[in-house]
C-alpha positions as a Markdown table, in Angstrom:
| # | Residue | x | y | z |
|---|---|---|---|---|
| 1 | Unk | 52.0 | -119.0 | 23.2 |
| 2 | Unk | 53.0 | -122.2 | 25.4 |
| 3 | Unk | 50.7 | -125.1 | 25.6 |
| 4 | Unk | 50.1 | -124.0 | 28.7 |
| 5 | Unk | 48.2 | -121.1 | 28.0 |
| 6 | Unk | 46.7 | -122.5 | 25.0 |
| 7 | Unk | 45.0 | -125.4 | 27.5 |
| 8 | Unk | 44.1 | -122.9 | 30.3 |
| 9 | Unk | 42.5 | -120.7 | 27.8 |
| 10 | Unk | 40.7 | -123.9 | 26.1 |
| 11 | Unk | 39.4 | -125.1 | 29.5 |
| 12 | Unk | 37.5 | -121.5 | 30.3 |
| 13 | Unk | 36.0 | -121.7 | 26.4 |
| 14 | Unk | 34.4 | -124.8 | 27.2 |
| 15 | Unk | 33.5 | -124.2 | 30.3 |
| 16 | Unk | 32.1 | -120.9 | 29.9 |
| 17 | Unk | 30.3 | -122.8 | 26.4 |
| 18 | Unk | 28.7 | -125.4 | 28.8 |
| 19 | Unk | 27.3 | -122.5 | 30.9 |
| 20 | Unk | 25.6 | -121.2 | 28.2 |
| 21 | Unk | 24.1 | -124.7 | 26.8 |
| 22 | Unk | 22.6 | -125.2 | 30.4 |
| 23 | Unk | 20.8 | -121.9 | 30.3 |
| 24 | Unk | 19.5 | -123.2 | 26.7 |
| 25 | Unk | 18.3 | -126.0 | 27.9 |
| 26 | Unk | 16.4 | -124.4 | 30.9 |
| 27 | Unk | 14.9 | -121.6 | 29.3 |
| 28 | Unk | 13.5 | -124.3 | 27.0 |
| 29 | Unk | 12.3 | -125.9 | 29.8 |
| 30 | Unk | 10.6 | -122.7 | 31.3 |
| 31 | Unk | 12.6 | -122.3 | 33.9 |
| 32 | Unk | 13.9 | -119.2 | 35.4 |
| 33 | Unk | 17.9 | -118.3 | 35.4 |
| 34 | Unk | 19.8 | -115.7 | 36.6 |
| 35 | Unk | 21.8 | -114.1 | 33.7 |
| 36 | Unk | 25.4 | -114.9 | 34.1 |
| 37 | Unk | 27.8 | -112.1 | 35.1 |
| 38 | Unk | 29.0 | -109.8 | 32.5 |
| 39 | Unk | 33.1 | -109.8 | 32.0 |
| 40 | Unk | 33.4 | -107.2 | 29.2 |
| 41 | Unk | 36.6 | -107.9 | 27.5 |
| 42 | Unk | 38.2 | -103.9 | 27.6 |
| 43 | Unk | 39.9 | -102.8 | 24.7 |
| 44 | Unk | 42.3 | -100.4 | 26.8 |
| 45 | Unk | 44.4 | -101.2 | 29.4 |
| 46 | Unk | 47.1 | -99.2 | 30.8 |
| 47 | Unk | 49.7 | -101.2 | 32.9 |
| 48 | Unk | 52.3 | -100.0 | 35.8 |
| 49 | Unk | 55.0 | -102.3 | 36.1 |
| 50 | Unk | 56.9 | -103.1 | 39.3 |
| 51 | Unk | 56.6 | -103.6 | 43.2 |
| 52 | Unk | 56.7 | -100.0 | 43.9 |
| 53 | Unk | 53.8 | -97.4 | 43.9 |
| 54 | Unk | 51.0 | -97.4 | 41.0 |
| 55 | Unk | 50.5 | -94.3 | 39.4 |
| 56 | Unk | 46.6 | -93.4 | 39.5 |
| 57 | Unk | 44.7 | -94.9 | 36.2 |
| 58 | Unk | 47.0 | -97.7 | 35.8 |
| 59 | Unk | 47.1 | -101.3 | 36.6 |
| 60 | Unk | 49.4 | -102.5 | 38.6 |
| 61 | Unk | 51.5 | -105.4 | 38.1 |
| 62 | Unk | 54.1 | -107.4 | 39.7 |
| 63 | Unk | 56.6 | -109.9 | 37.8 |
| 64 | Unk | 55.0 | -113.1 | 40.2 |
| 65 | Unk | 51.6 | -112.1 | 38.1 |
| 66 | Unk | 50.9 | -115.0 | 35.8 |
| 67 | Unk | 49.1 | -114.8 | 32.9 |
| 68 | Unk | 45.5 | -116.2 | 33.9 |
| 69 | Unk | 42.0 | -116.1 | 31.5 |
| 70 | Unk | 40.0 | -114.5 | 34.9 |
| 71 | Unk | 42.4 | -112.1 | 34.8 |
| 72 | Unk | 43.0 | -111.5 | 30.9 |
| 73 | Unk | 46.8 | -110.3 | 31.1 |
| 74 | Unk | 49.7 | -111.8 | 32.9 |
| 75 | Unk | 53.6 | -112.9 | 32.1 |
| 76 | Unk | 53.7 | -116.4 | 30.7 |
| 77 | Unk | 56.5 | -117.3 | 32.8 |
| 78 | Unk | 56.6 | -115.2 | 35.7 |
| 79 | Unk | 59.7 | -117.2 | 36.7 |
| 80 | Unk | 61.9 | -115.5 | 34.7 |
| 81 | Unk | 60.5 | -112.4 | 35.4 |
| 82 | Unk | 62.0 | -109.9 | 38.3 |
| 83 | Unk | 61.1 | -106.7 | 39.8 |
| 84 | Unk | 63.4 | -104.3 | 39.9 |
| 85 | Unk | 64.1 | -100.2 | 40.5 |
| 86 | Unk | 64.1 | -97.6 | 38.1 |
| 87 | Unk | 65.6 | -93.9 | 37.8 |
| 88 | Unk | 62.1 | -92.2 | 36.4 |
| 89 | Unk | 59.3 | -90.8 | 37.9 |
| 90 | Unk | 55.6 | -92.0 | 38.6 |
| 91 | Unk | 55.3 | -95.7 | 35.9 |
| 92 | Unk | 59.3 | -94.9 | 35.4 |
| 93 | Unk | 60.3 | -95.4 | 39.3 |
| 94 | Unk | 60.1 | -99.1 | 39.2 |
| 95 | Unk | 59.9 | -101.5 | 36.2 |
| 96 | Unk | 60.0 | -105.4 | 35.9 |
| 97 | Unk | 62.8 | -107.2 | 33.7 |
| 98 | Unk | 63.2 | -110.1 | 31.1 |
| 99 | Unk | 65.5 | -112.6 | 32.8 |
| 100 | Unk | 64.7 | -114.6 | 29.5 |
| 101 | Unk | 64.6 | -112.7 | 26.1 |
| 102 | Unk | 64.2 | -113.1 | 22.3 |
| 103 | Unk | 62.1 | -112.6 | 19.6 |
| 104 | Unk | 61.0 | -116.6 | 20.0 |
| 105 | Unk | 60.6 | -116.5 | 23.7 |
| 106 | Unk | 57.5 | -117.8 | 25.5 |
| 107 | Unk | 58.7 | -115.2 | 28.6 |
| 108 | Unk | 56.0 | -112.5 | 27.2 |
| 109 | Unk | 53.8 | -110.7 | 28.6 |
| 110 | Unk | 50.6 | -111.8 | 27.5 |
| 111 | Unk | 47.1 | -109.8 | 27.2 |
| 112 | Unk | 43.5 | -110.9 | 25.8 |
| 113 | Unk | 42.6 | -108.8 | 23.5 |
| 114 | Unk | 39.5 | -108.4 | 21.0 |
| 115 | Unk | 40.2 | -108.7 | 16.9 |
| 116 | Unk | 41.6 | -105.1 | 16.3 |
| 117 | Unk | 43.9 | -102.7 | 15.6 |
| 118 | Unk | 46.0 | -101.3 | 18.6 |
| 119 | Unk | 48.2 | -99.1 | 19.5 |
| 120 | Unk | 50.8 | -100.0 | 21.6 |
| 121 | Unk | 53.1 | -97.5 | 23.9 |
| 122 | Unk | 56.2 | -99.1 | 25.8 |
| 123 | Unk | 58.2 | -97.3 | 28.3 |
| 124 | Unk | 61.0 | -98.4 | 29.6 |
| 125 | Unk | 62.6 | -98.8 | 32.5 |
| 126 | Unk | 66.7 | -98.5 | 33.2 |
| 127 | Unk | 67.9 | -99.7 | 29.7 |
| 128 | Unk | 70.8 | -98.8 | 28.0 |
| 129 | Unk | 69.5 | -100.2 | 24.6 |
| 130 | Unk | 66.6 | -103.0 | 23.6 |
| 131 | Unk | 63.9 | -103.4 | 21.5 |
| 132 | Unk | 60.3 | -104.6 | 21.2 |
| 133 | Unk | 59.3 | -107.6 | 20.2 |
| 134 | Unk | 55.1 | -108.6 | 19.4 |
| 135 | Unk | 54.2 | -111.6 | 17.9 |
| 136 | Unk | 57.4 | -113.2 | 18.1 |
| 137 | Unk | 58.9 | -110.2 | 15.9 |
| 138 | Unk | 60.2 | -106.8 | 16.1 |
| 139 | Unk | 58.2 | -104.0 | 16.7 |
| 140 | Unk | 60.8 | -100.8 | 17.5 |
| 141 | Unk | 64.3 | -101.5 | 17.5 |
| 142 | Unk | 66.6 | -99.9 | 20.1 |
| 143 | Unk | 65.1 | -97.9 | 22.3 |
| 144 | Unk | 68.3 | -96.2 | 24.1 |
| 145 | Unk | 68.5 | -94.4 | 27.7 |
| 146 | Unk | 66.5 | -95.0 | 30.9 |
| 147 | Unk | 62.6 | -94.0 | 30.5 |
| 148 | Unk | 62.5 | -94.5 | 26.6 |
| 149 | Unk | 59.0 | -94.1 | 25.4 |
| 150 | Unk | 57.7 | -95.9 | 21.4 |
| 151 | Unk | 54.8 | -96.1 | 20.5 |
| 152 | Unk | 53.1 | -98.9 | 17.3 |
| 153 | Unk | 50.4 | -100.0 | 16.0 |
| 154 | Unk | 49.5 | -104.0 | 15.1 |
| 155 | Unk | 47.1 | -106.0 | 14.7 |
| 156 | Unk | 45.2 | -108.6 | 17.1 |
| 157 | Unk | 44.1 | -111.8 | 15.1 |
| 158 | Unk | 44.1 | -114.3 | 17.6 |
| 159 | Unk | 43.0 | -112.7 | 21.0 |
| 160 | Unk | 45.6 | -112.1 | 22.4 |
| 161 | Unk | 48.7 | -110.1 | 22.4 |
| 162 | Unk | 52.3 | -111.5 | 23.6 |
| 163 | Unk | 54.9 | -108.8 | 24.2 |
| 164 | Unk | 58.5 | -108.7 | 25.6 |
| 165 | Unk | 61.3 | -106.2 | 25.6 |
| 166 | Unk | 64.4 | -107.8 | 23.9 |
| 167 | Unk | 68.0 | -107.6 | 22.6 |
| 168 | Unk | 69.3 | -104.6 | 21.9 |
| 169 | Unk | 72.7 | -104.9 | 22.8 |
| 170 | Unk | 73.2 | -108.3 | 24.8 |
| 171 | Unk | 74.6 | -108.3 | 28.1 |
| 172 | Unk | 72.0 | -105.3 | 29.2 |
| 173 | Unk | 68.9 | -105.4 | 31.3 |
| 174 | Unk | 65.7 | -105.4 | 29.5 |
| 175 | Unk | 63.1 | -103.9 | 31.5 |
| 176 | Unk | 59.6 | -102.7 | 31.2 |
| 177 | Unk | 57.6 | -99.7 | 33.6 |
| 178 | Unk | 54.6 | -99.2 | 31.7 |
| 179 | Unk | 52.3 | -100.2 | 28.6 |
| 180 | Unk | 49.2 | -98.5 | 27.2 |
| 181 | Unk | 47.4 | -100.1 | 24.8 |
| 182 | Unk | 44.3 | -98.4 | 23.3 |
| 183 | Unk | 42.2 | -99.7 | 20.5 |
| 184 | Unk | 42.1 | -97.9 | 17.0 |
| 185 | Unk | 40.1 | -100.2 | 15.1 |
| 186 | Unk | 38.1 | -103.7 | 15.2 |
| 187 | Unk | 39.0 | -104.1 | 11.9 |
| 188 | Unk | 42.9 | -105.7 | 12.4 |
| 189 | Unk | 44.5 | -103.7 | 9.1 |
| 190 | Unk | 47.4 | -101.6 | 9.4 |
| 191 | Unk | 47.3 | -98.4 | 7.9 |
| 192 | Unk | 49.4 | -97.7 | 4.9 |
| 193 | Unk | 52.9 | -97.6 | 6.0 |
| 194 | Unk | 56.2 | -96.7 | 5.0 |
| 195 | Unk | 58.9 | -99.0 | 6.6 |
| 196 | Unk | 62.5 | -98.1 | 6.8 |
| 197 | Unk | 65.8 | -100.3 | 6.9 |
| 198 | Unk | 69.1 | -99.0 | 7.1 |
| 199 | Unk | 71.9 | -98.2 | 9.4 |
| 200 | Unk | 73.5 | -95.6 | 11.8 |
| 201 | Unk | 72.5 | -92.7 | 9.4 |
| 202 | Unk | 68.8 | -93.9 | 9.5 |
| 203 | Unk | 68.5 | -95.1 | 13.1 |
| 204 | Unk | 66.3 | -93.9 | 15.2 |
| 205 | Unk | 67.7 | -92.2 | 18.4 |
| 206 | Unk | 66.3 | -91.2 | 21.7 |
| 207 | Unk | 64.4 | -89.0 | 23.2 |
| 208 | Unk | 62.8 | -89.2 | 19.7 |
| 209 | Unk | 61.0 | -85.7 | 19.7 |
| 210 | Unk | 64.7 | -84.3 | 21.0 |
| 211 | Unk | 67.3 | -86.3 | 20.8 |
| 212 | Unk | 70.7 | -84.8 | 19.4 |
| 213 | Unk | 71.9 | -86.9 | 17.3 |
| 214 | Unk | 69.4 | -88.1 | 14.3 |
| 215 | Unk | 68.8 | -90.5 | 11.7 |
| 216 | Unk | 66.8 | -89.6 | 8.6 |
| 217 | Unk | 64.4 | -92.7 | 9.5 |
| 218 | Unk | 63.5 | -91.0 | 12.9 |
| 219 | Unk | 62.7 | -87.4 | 11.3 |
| 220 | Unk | 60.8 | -89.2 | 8.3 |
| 221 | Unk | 57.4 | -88.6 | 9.9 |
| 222 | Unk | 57.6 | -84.6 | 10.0 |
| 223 | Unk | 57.4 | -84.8 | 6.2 |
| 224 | Unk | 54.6 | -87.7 | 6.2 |
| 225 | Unk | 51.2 | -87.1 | 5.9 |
| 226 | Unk | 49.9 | -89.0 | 8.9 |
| 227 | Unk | 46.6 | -89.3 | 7.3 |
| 228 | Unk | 48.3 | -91.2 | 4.4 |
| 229 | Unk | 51.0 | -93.5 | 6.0 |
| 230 | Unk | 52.1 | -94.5 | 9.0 |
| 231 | Unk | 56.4 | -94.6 | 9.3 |
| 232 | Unk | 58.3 | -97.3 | 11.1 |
| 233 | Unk | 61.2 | -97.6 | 11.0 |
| 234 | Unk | 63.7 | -100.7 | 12.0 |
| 235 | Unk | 67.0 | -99.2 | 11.1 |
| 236 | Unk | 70.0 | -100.3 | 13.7 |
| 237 | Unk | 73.3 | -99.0 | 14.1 |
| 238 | Unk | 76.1 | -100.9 | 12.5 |
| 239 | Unk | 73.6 | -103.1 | 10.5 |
| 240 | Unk | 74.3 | -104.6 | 6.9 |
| 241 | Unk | 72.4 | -106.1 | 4.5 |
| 242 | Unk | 73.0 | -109.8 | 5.6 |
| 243 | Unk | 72.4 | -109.0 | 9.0 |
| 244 | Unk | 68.6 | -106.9 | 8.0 |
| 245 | Unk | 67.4 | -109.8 | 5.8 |
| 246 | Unk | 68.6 | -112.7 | 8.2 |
| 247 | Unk | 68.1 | -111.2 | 11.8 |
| 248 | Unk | 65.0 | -110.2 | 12.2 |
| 249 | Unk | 63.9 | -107.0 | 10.6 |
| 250 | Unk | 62.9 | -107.9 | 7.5 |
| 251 | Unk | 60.7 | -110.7 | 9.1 |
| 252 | Unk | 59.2 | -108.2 | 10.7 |
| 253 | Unk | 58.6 | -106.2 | 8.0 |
| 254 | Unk | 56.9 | -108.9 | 6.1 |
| 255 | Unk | 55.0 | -110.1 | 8.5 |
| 256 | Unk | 53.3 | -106.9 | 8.2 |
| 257 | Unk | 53.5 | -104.9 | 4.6 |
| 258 | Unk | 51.3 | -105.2 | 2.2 |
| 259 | Unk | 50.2 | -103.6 | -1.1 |
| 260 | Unk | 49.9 | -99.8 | -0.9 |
| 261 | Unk | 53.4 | -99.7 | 1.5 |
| 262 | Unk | 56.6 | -98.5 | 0.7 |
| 263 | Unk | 59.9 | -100.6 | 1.8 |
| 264 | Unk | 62.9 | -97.9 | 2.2 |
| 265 | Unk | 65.8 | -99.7 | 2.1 |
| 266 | Unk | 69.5 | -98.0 | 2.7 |
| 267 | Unk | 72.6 | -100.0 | 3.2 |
| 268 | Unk | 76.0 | -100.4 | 2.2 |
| 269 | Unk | 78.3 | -98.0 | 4.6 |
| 270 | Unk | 78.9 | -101.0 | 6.7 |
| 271 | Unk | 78.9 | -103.9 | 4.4 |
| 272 | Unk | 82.2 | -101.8 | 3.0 |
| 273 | Unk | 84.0 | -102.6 | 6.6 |
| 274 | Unk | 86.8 | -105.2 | 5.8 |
| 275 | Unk | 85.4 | -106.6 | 9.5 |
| 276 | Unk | 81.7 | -107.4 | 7.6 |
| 277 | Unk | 83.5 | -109.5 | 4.9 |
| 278 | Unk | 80.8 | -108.3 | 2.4 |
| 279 | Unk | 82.0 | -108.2 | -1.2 |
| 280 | Unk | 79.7 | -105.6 | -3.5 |
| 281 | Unk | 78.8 | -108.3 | -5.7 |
| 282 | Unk | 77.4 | -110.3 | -2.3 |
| 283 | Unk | 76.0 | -106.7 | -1.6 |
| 284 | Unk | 73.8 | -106.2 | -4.5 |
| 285 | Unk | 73.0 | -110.0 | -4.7 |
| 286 | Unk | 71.3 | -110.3 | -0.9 |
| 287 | Unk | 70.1 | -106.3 | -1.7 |
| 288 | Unk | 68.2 | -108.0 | -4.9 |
| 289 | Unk | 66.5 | -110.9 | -2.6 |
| 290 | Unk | 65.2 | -108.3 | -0.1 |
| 291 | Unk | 63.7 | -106.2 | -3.1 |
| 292 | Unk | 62.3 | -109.2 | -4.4 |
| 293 | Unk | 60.7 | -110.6 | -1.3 |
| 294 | Unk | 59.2 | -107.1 | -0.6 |
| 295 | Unk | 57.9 | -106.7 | -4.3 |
| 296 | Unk | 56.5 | -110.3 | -4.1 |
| 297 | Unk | 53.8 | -109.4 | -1.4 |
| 298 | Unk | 52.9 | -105.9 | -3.2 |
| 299 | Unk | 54.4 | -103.3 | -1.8 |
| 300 | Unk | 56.9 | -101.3 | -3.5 |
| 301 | Unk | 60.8 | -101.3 | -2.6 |
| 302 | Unk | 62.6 | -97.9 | -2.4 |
| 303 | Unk | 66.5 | -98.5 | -2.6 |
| 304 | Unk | 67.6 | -95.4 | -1.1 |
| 305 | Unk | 71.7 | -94.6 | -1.3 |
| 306 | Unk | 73.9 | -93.2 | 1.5 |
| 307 | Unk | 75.2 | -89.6 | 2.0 |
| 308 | Unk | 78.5 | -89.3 | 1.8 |
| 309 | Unk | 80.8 | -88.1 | 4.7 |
| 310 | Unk | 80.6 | -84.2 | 6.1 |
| 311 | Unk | 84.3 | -83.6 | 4.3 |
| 312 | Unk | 83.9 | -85.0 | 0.8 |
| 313 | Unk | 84.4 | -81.5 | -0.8 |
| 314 | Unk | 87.2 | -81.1 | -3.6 |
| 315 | Unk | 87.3 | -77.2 | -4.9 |
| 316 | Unk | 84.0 | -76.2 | -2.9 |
| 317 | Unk | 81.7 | -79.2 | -4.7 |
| 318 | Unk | 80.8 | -82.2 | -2.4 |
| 319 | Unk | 81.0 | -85.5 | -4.3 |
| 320 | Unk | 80.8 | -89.3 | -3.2 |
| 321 | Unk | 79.4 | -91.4 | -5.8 |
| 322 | Unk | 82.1 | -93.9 | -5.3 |
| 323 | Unk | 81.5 | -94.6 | -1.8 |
| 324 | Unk | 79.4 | -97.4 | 0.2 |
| 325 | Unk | 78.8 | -99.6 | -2.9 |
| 326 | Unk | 76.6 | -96.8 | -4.8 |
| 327 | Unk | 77.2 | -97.8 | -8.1 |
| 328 | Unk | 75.6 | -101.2 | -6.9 |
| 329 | Unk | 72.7 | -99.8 | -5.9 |
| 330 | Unk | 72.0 | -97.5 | -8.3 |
| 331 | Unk | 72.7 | -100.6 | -10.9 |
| 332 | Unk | 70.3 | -103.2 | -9.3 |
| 333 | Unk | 67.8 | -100.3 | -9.5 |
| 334 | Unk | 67.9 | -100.2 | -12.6 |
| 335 | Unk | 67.7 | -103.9 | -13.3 |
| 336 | Unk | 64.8 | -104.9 | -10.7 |
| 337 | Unk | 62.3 | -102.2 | -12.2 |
| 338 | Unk | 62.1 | -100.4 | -8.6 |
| 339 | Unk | 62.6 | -96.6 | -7.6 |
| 340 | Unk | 66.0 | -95.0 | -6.7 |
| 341 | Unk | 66.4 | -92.1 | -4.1 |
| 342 | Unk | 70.2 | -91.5 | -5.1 |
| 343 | Unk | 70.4 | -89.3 | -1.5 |
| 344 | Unk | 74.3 | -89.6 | -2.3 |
| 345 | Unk | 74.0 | -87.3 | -5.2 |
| 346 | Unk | 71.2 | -85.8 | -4.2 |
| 347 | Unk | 72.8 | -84.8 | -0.8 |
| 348 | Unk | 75.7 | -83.7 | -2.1 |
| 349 | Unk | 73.9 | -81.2 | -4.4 |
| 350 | Unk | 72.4 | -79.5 | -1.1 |
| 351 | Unk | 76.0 | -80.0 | 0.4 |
| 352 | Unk | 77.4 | -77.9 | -2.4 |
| 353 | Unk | 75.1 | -75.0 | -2.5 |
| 354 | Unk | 75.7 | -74.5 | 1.6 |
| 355 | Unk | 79.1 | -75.2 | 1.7 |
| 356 | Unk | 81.4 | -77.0 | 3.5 |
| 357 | Unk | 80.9 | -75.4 | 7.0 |
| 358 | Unk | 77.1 | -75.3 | 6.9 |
| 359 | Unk | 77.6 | -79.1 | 5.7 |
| 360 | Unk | 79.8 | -79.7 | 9.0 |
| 361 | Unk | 77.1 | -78.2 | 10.9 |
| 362 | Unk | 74.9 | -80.7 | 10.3 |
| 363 | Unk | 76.8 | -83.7 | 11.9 |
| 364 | Unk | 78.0 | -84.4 | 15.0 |
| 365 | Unk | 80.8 | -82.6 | 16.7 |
| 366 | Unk | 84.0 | -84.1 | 15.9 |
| 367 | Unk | 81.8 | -86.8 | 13.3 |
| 368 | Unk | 81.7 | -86.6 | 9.6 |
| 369 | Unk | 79.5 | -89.4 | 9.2 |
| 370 | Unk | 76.7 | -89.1 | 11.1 |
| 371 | Unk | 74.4 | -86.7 | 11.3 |
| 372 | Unk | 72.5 | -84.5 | 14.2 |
| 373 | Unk | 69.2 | -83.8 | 14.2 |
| 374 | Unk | 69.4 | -81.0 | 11.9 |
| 375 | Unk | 71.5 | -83.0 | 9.4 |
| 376 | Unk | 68.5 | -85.6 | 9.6 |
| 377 | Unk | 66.1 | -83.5 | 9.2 |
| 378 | Unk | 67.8 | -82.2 | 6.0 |
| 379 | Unk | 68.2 | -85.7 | 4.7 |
| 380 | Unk | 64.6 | -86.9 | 5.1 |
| 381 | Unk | 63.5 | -83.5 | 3.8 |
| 382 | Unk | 65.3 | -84.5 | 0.6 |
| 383 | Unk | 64.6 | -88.3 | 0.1 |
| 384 | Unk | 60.8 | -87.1 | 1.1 |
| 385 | Unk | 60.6 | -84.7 | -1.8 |
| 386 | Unk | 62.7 | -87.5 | -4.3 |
| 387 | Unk | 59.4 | -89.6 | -3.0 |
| 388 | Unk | 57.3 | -86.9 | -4.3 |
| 389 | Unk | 59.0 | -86.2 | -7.5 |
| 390 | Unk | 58.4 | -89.7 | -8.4 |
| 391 | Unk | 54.8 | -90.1 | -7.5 |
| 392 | Unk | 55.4 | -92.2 | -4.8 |
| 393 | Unk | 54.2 | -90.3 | -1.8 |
C-alpha cells in the first residue's frame, strides 16, 4: 500500500472519529442529533472490468477509477492502468490491463475489506499466460488462454485487500474482466491446506475442469476431501528448485502454511537440464533448505519424486529410478525425517501392470513426458493413496 493511500485512509479515520466525539459531547449536553448515515462495509463485491457493457449484478469499473475510502475499492495507480477489449462474453468482453506488474507493485487493485476470510475468483481477460498476485505474493500461478477463471481463498488482516494480475510469461498483456469476492469467515484462518510445488508434470493447466493436457497438482483435489483440506497448487512449467525457493512461490507458501498443512514438493526433471546448471549435490542441498523452512513453521514437507518418461519399458517392466536426481530425493528423505511419495517407483508399478501402450495413452500425443488429463489423474490417484498409506491424509 503507497503512502498515499495509507494518508487518505488516515484522514477519513480521524475524521469520521471527530464525528463521533462531537455527537458525545452533545448528547451529554442534551442535545438532539441526527444519527450519522450508515456506510455498511459489504463483504461481497462482484466487479466488471472495462469501458464496455456491465453485466447485471456487477460493479462496474473503469481503469481511470482510483482507489478512494468513499468509494472502498479502486486501482492505486490508475495511471498505469488501461482499458482494453476482450474475446469473451458478458464480464469476458472487455477487461482492464496492468501496464505496471509484479508481485511488489503498488499498481493493485485495492478493496476495503472487513477482518475475514475470502474467497477470491479472477477471470481474465485476453491473456496468453499470468498469474495472481495478493498481498504482494502469489496466489495462482499461470492462468493460460483468454477468459481463465481461479478461484482462492486468503485472509484479510488489515482491511484491505491489494490485488494485481502479474508475470506469467513477460512480454504478455496482463488483464483482468471480472472479480468476485465473497466472504467465508470473519475469522481470517485458512483452512487446512495442502500446497503443491513442482514442474510441468504438476502444473496446473487450463480450462481446469477440462483442459487436455494435466498436471497431477491440478487433478489433486478430486481425491481430496474438501472438508479436510483445501489444495493449491503453485507448480510452473519449466521450474527448478532454485527458481521455487528464490522466485516467489515458496514465499508464498509461507506466508500462508501453517501447522496441520502438507508441503508437496516435486522437482528435479529440470534441474537435470545442462541449460539449469544444477548439479544433484546443489539439488538436494537447496531441496534440504525448502524442507527445512517448511518444517520450521509446522507443517509437514512431502518430497514427492518424478514419473519417469511414457517409454522407459525394458522386456515389458517400466523402470526409471535413475532419472531426474531420484536417488537424491529419496536420500534427503531419509536424512531430514520427512515422508517420501517415490511416484517414480510407484508409477512405474502401475505402468507395468497396463503396459506399454495403455502407459502411452496417458501422455500427450507425440509426448512421453507429460501427461494428459487422464495420465494426471492416474498420478494424483497414486501419490493421494501413498498420502493415505502413510497416515498423512
Amino acid at each position: 500500500m503507497t503512502d498515499q493511500t495509507v494518508n487518505t485512509r488516515r484522514t477519513a479515520y480521524r475524521r469520521s472519529a471527530a464525528g463521533l466525539a462531537l455527537a458525545v459531547l452533545a448528547s451529554s449536553a442534551g442535545l438532539a442529533v441526527a444519527a450519522p448515515a450508515a456506510h455498511a462495509e459489504p463483504s461481497n463485491y462482484k466487479f466488471d472490468f472495462g469501458s464496455g457493457p456491465v453485466e447485471k449484478g456487477y460493479t462496474a469499473v473503469s481503469a481511470s477509477d482510483a482507489y478512494t475510502p468513499e468509494r472502498r475499492y479502486g486501482f492505486n495507480s490508475p495511471g498505469h492502468m488501461a482499458n482494453v477489449a476482450a474475446k469473451g462474453t458478458g464480464v469476458g468482453s472487455d477487461a482492464v490491463r496492468f501496464l505496471q506488474f509484479g508481485t511488489k507493485s503498488s499498481n493493485t487493485f485495492n478493496v476495503d475489506l472487513k477482518e475475514g476470510l475470502y474467497r477470491v475468483t479472477v477471470t481474465l481477460g485476453d491473456t496468453s499466460r499470468a498469474s495472481i498476485a495478493a498481498e504482494g505474493v502469489f496466489q495462482e500461478m499461470n492462468l493460460t488462454g483468454n477468459g481463465a477463471t481461479a478461484s482462492f481463498e486468503i485472509p484479510v488482516t488489515d482491511g484491505q485487500l491489494n490485488l494485481l494480475v502479474t508475470e506469467g510469461k513477460v512480454g504478455t498483456a496482463f488483464t483482468l474482466s471480472a472479480l468476485d469476492i465473497e466472504k467465508v469467515s470473519r475469522h481470517p484462518e485458512m483452512d487446512p491446506t495442502i500446497w503443491v510445488g513442482g514442474d510441468s508434470t504438476v502444473a496446473s493447466y487450463y480450462p481446469l475442469d477440462s483442459s487436455v493436457q494435466g498436471g497431477w497438482g491440478q487433478l489433486l483435489p478430486q481425491f481430496v476431501d474438501p472438508e479436510k483440506y483445501d489444495v493449491r497448487n503453485m507448480a510452473t512449467g519449466g521450474q527448478i528448485a532454485r527458481g521455487f525457493r528464490n522466485d516467489g512461490q515458496l514465499e508464498a507458501i509461507l506466508q500462508y502454511i501453517k501447522p496441520g498443512d502438507l508441503f508437496l514438493l516435486e522437482m528435479g526433471i529440470n534441474d537435470t537440464a545442462a541449460k539449469n546448471a544444477t548439479t544433484e549435490a546443489e539439488f538436494k542441498e537447496i531441496m534440504r533448505d525448502m524442507v527445512r523452512q517448511v518444517a520450521a513453521t509446522g507443517a509437514t514437507p512431502v518430497l514427492v519424486t518424478p514419473q519417469g518418461r511414457a517409454t522407459d519399458f525394458v522386456d515389458g517392466v517400466h523402470s526409471s529410478v535413475d532419472r531426474w536426481y531420484r536417488h537424491s530425493t529419496v536420500a534427503l528423505a531419509q536424512e531430514e525425517g520427512v515422508p517420501l511419495v517415490d511416484l517414480n517407483v510407484l508409477s512405474s508399478a502401475y505402468f507395468t501392470q497396463i503396459g506399454p501402450d495403455a502407459t502411452l495413452a496417458l501422455f500427450m500425443t507425440g509426448d512421453t513426458l507429460h501427461p494428459n488429463r487422464a495420465g494426471a489423474t492416474e498420478l494424483a490417484r497414486i501419490v493421494t493413496a501413498d498420502l493415505a498409506r502413510q497416515g498423512l491424509q
